[in-house]
C-alpha positions as CSV (number, residue, x, y, z in Angstrom):
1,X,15.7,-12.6,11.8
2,X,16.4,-8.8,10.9
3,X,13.8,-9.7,7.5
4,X,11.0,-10.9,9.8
5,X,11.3,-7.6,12.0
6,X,11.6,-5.8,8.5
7,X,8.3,-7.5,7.7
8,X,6.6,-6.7,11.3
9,X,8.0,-2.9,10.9
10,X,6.4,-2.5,7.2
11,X,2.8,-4.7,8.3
12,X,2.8,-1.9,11.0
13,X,2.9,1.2,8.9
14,X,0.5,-0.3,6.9
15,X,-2.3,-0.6,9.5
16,X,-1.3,3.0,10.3
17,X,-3.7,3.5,7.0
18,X,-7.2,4.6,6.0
19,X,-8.6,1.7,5.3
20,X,-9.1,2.8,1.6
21,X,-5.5,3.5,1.5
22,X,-4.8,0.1,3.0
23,X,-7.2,-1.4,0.6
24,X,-5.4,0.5,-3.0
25,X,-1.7,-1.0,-1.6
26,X,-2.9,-4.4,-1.0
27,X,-4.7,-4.5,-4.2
28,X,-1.5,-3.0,-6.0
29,X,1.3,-5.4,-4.0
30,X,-0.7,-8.1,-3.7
31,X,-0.2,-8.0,0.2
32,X,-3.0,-10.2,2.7
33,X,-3.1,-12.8,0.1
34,X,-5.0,-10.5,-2.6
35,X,-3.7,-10.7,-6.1
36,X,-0.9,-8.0,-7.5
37,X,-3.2,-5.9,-9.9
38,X,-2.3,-3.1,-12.2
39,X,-3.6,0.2,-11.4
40,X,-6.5,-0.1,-13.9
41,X,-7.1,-2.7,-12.6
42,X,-7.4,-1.2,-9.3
43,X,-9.1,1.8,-10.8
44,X,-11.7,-0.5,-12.4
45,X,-12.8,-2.7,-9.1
46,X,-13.1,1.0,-7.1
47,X,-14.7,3.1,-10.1
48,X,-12.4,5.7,-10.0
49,X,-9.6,6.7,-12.9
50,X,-6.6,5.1,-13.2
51,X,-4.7,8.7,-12.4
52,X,-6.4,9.0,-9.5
53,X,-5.4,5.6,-8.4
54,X,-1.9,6.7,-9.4
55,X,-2.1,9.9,-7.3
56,X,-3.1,8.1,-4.1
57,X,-0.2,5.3,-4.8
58,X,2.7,8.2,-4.5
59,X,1.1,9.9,-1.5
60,X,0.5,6.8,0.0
61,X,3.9,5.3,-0.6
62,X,5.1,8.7,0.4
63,X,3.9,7.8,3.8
64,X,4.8,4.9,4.7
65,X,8.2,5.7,3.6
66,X,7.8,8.4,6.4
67,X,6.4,5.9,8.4
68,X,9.4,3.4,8.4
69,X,12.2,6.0,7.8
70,X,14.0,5.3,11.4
71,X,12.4,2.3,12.2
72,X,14.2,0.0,9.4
């Protein structure tokens, strides 16, 4: 039970981002059924550097760890 309201908690925090945010963490975690890709990967389907990719990742991350701090 306290999983599936883990899991409701996290979907949350996700929607709470820009939908190229969104679109970088699915790609990377292989969340809404997408495959788990490397960040080259990622980098290559967007046309945008693999650094940059990384960059966004942290800050990203960053957030939704903010996001979910009190929640989980």
């Amino acid at each position: 039970m306290e999983d599936d309201e883990e899991k409701k908690i996290i979907t949350r925090a996700i929607e709470t981002l820009s939908p190229r945010e969104r679109e970088i963490i699915e790609m990377r975690f292989g969340l809404g059924g997408k495959k788990e890709l490397t960040q080259k990967e990622v980098a290559d389907r967007l046309g945008i550097s693999q650094s940059y990719i990384s960059r966004l990742e942290k800050k990203t991350i960053e957030r939704l760890k903010d996001e979910i701090a009190d929640k989980i």
